[in-house]
N, C-alpha and C positions, 0 to 999 in steps of 0.2 A: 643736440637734443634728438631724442627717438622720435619717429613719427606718430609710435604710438605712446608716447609718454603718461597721457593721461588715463587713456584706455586701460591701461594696463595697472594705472594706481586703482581705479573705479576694480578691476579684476581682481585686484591683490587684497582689496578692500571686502569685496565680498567672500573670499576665500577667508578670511578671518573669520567675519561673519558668521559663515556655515560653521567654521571647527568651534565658536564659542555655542550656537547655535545645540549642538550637540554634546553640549555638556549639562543639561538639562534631563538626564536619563532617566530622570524621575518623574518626572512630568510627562514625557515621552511615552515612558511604561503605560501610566495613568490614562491618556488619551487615547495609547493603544485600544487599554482591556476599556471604557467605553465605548470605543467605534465596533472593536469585537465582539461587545454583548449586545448591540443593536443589531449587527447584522445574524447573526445566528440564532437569534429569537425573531426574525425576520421580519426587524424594521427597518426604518432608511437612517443614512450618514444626510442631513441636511448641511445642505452647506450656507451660507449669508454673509456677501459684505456688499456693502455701499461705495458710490465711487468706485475709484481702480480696485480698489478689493473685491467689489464684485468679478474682477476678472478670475480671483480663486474659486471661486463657486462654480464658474463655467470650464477651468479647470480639470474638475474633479468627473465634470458630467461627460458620460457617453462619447468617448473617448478610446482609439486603439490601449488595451491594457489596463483600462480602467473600471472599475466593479459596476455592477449594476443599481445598485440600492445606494447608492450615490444619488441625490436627487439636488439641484439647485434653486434656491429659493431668488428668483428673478423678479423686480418688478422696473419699467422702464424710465418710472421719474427718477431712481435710484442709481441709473447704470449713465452712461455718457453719449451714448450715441443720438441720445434726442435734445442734447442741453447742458453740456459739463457744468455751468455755471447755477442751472438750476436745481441738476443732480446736488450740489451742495448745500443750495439752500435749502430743498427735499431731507436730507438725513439729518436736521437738524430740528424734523420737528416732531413734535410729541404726536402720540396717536396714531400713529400709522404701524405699527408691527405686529399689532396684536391682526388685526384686519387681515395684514397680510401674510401671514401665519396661519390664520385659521384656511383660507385657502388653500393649504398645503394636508388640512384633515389631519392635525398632526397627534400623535399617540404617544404614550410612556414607553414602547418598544423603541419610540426612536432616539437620535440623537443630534444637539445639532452643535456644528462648529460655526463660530463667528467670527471673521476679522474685520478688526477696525484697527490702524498702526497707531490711532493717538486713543483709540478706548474710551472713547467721553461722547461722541455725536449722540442723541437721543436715539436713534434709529435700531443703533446695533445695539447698544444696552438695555431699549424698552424689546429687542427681539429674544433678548437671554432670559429677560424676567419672565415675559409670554411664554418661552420655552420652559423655564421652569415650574410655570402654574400649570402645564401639562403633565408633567413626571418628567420632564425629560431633562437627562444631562446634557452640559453645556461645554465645550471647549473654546475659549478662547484665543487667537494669534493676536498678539498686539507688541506694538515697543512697548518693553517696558518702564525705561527712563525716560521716554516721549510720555506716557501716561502719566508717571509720578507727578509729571511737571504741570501738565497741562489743567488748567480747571475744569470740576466736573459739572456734567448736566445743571440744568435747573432744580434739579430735585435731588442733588448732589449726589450722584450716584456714577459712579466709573464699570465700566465695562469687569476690569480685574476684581470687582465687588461681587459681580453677582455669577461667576464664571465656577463651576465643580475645578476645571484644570485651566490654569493661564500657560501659554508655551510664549516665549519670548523669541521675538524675532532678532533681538539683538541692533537694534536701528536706532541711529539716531536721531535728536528733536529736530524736524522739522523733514528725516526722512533720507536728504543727500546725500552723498558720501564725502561728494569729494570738490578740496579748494583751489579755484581757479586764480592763479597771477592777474592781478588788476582788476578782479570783478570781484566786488561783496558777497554774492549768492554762491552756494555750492550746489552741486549737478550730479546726476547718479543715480537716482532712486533704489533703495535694497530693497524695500515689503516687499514687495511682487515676488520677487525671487527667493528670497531668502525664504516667503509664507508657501510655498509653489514647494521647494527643497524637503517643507518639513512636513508638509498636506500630502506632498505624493510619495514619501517614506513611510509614514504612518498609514496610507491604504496598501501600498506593498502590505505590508505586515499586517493587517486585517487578511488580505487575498490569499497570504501564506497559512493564517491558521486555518481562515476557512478550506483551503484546500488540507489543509492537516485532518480537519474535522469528517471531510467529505470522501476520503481517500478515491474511489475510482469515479466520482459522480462529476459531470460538467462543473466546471467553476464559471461562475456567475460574472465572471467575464469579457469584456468587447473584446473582438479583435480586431485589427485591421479589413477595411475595406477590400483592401489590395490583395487579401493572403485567399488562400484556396480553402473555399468552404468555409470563408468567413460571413458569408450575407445567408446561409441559413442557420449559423451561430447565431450570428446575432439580430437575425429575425424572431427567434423562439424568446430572448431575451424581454425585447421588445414588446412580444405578445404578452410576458408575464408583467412586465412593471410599468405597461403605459398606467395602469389606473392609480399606479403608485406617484409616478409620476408625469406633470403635464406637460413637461419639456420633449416629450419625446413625438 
């Protein structure tokens, strides 16, 4: 037996993954040109997920190579560091998105993406609707077959319901990949990665037109800390989109 036998199924597993992942070119295109018309009409890419999915939101934010107008919709009963157990029973309940929403001051320029891998918590589907009674379009990441399955909200309403684009992460129910000799459970987790793969292809390709658009003018940008003449890049950054966003 290899010693990394299992490792390497969970690798092989996700490598599928990504190649079905991107057979979705249509959907892709779609999420593209919404993230591209918010940022060049100069509003923000909002990002929101609940749980570990909130980790793609922090993600996307202020980050080496990462755009500016990126902005993370953060709130801490939602994320795991103060309560993973509470964090769950938090995205579960109605009422809370709109509220948290409105503190982001959100406008028809912008746009927001949402992951949730099962698409049914109240949290991230009353945040799409909110989004939507603003003008703004919606992206969804979520498994797809994990949603089909799963029952909707109390008000029977699925994330893939109220979404302009759904991108499929390709995951399956209940998220794992992969089955262990002698244990019931499987171990693995794809969303993270698989949502991470297709969230940070998708701002490449926003960053690539807007520098198409832009031809000789800064692109909007971080760069690393470490690089030379990166801390007055991206101090000027900073100066422009703290009021955009509070994360920074």
């Amino acid at each position: 037996m290899s010693r990394l036998e299992y490792a390497q199924r969970y690798f092989e597993a996700v490598l599928t993954l990504q190649r079905q992942a991107l057979e979705q070119q249509a959907a892709l295109a779609a999420a593209a040109e919404i993230m591209v018309e918010a940022a060049r009409n100069g509003g923000r890419i909002l990002i929101f997920g609940s749980g570990h999915s909130h980790l793609l939101a922090e993600e996307g934010h202020y980050r080496a190579g990462g755009l500016a107008c990126v902005v993370p919709i953060l709130h801490t009963s939602l994320m795991l560091h103060e309560g993973a157990v509470l964090s769950t029973v938090a995205e579960r309940q109605t009422g809370i998105a709109a509220a948290l929403l409105a503190r982001y001051q959100p406008c028809e320029r912008d746009c927001l993406v949402v992951i949730s891998n099962s698409g049914v918590n109240a949290v991230p589907v009353e945040m799409a609707q909110a989004a939507r009674q603003h003008g703004m379009k919606v992206i969804a990441i979520l498994a797809l077959a994990y949603a089909q399955q799963v029952p909707a909200n109390m008000h029977g309403v699925k994330l893939m319901d109220v979404a302009d684009v759904v991108l499929d992460n390709q995951g399956q129910i209940g998220d794992a990949l992969v089955a262990l000799d002698n244990a019931p459970t499987k171990v693995g987790p794809s969303s993270t990665v698989i949502g991470a793969f297709l969230l940070n292809g998708l701002l490449v390709e926003v960053a690539a037109r807007l520098a198409r658009d832009a031809k000789d003018a800064p692109l909007p940008v971080y760069i690393s800390a470490n690089v030379p003449n990166a801390a007055e890049h991206n101090l000027k950054l900073v100066e422009q989109w703290r009021k955009y966003n509070p994360h920074l």
